[in-house]
C-alpha positions in Angstrom: -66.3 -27.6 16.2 -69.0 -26.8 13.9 -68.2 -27.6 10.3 -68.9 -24.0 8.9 -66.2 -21.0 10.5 -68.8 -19.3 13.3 -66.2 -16.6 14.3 -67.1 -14.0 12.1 -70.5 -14.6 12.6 -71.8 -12.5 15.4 -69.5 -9.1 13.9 -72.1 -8.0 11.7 -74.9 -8.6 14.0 -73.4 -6.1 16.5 -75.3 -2.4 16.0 -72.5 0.3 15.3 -73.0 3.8 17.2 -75.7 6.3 16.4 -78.6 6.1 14.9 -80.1 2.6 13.2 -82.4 2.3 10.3 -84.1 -1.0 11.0 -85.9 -0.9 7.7 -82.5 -0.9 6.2 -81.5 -4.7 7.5 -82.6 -7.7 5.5 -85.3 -9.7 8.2 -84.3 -12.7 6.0 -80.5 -12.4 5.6 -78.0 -14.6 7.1 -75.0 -12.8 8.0 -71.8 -14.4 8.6 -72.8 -17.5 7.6 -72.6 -18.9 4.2 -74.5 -21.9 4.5 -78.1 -23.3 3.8 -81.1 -24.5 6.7 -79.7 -28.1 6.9 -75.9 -26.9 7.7 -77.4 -24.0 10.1 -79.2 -26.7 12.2 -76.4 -29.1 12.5 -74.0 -26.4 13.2 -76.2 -25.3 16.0 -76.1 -29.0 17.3 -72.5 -29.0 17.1 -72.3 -26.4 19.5 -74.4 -27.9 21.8 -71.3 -29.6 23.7 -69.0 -27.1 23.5 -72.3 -24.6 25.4 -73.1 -27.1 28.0 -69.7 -27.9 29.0 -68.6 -24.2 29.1 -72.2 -23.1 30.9 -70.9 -25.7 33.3 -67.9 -24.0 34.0 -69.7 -21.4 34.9 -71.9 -22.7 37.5 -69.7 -24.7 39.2 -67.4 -21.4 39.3 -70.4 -20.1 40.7 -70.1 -22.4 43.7 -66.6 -21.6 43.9 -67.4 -17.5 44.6 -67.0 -16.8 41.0 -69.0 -13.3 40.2 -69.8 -13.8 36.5 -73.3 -14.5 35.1 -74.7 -14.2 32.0 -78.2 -12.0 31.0 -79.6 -12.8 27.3 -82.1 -9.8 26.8 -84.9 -11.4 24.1 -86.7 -8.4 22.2 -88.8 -8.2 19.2 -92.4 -7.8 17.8 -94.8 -10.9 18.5 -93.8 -14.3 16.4 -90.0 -13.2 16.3 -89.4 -16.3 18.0 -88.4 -15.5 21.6 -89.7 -18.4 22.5 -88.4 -20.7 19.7 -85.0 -19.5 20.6 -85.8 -20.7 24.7 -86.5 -24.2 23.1 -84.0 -24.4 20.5 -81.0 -23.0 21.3 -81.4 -22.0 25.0 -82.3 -25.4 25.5 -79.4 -26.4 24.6 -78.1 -26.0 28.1 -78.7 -27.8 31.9 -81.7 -26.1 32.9 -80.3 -26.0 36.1 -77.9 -23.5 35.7 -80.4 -21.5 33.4 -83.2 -19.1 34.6 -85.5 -18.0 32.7 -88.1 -14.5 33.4 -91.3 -13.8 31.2 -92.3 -10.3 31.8 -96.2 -9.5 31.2 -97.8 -6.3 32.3 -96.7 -5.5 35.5 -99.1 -5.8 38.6 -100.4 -3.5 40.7 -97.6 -3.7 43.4 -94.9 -3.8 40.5 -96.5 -0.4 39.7 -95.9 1.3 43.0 -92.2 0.8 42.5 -89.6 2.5 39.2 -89.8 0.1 36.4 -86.4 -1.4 37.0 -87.7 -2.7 40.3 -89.4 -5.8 39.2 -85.9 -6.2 36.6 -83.7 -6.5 39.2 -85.7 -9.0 41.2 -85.4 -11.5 38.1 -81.4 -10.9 37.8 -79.1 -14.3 37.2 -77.1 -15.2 40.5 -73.7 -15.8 40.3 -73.0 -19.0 38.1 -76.0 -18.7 35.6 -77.1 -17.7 32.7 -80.3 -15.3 32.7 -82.8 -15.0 30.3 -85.1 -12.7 29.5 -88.3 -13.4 27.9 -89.1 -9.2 26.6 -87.4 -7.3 29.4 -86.8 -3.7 31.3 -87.3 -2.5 27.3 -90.9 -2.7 27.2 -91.1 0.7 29.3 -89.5 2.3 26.5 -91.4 0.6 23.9 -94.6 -0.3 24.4 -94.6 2.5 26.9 -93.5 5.7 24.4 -95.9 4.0 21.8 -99.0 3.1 23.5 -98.1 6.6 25.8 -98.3 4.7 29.3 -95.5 7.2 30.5 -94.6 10.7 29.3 -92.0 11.3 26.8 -89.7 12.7 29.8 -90.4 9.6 32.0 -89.1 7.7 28.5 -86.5 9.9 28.3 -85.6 9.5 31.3 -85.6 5.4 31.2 -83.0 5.4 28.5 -80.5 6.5 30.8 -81.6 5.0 34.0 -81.3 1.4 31.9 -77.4 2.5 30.5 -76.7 3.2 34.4 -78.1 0.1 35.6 -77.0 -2.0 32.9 -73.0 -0.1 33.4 -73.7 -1.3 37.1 -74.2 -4.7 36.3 -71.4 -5.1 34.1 -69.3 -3.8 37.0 -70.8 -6.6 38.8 -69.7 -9.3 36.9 -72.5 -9.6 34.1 -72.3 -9.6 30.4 -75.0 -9.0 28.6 -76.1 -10.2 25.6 -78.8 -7.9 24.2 -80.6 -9.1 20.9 -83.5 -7.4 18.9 -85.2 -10.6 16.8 -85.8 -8.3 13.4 -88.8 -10.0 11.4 -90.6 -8.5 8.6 -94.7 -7.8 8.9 -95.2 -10.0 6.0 -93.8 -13.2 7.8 -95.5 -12.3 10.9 -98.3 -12.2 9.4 -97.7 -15.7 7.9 -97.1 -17.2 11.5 -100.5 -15.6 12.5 -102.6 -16.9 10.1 -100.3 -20.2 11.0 -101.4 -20.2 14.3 -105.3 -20.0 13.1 -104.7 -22.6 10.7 -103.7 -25.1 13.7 -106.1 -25.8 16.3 -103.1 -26.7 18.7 -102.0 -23.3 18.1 -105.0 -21.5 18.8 -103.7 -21.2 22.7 -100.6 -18.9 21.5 -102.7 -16.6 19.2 -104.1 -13.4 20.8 -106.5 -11.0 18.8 -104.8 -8.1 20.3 -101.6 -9.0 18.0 -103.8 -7.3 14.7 -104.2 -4.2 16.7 -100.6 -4.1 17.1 -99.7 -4.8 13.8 -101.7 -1.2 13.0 -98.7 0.2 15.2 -95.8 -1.6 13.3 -94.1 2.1 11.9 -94.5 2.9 15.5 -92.7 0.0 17.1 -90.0 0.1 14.7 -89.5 4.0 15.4 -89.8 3.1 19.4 -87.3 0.3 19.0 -84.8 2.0 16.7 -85.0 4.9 19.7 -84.2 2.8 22.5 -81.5 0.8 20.5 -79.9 4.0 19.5 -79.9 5.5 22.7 -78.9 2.5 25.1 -76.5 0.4 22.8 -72.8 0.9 24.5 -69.7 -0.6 24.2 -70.5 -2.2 27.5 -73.8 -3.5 26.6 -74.0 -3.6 22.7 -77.4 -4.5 21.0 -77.6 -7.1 18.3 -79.7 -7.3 15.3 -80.5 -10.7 14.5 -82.8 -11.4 11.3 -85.5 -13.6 12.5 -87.7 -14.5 9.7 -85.5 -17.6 9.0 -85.3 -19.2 12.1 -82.3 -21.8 11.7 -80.5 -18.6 11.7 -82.0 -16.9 14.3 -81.1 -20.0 16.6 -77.8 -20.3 15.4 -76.7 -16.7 16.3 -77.7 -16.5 19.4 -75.8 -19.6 20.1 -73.0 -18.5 18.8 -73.5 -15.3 21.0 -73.7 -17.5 23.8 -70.6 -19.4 23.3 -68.9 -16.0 22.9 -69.8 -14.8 25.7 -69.0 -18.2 28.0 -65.6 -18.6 26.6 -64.6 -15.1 27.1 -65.0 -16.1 30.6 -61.9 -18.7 29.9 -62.7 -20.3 33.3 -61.1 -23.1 34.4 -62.9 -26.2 36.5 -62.7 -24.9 40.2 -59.5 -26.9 42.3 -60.9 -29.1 45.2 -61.1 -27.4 48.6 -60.1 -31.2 50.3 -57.6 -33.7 49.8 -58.6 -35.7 46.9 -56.4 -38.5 47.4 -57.6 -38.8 51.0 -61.3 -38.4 50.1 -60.5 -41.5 47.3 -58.6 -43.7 50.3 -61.8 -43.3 52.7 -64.0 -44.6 50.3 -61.5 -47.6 49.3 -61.5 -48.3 52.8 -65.0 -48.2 53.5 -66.7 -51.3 55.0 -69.8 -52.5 53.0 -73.2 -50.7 53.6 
């Protein structure tokens, strides 16, 4: 068990219903968790057992015809660390029973089809836990602000998601749904960052500026779509992302919720175990 109390600290990351003022919620705050950097990162390591053991519950339930999976949604401006949390927290787990979906523009056939199309290609089977690297949200973000649909095609989205989303958690699914909040100022710090490092260069993309002329936008089109698609079944979390300890931490700690809600227990053998045992004992040498 980690060596700070984790239990209350997912509660205050967890929107409340109705409308959500993003500009209201500290991008450097650490809720729930009293601690500095150095106990956030070994906390984080202590759960590292207790995830992989549980996530392996999972899978091998999986095997057994279990029906649960798990979908982590991973939203937020560029440099909120979607893909620090893959390496530091979501890495945590056997890769094997992890999948992991990036979602770029789609392509030309992903365009003939409704947006969720290409979404519910990348779902989790049975057994694993899903990731999603941006998500089904980008067609009611980027979308409604760079006007790539109409606003009653956008309209329209924020209930087709809650039905498919309702339809999954009917399924066996939980998912986990987490908005990375980080202020302009530190994005723009881990920009300039990136320039400053010639091994960054690779990650940096001038067309990030032009989006940072759009921030008031974006945070209008995600407090919209947060708003509008956070249920009780599917609730959206807020997690402050400029310090990233934090940000790791509490989406582990989300994770572990999640897996021991489950309370699975090790699927029972399907054979006779002490006669498997006895053939092997008796055996003659290879």
């Amino acid at each position: 068990m980690a060596a700070f109390p984790l239990s209350d600290l997912t509660s205050p990351l967890r929107v409340a219903p109705g409308p959500i003022d993003l500009s209201a919620v500290e991008t450097d705050a650490t809720p729930g968790f009293d601690g500095d950097k150095g106990d956030g990162e070994k906390a984080l390591q202590e759960l590292a057992p207790v995830l992989e053991e549980l996530q392996e519950r999972l899978f091998a339930d999986g095997t057994a015809d279990g029906r649960r999976s798990i979908l982590l949604v991973l939203q937020g401006m560029d440099t909120s660390g979607k893909g620090g949390t893959l390496r530091s927290t979501v890495g945590l787990m056997d890769p094997q029973g992890v999948r992991i979906t990036s979602f770029k523009a789609p392509t030309e056939e992903e365009r003939k089809h409704d947006f969720l199309w290409r979404i519910t290609k990348a779902l989790p089977p049975e057994g694993l836990v899903g990731v999603f690297d941006r998500s089904h949200y980008e067609d009611v973000l980027i979308a409604r602000v760079r006007e790539l649909a109409p606003p009653d095609e956008i309209r329209r989205r924020y209930q087709a998601i809650n039905d498919w989303e309702a339809d999954l958690v009917e399924q066996g699914t939980t998912i986990i749904k987490c908005m990375l909040h980080i202020s302009a100022a530190e994005q723009k710090e881990r920009l300039l960052a990136r320039l400053d490092d010639p091994t960054k260069h690779w990650k940096y993309n001038p067309g990030d500026v032009d989006e940072r002329e759009l921030w008031p936008a974006y945070q209008e089109a995600y407090e919209l779509a947060i708003e509008r698609t956070n249920t009780d079944i599917a609730p959206w979390h807020v997690i402050p992302a400029d310090r990233k300890w934090y940000r790791n931490l509490a989406i582990g700690t989300l994770l572990l919720d999640a897996l021991r809600a489950f309370d699975l227990s090790w699927p029972e053998a399907d054979f006779d175990v002490e006669h498997e045992k006895q053939r092997l004992l008796d055996e003659k040498p290879l």
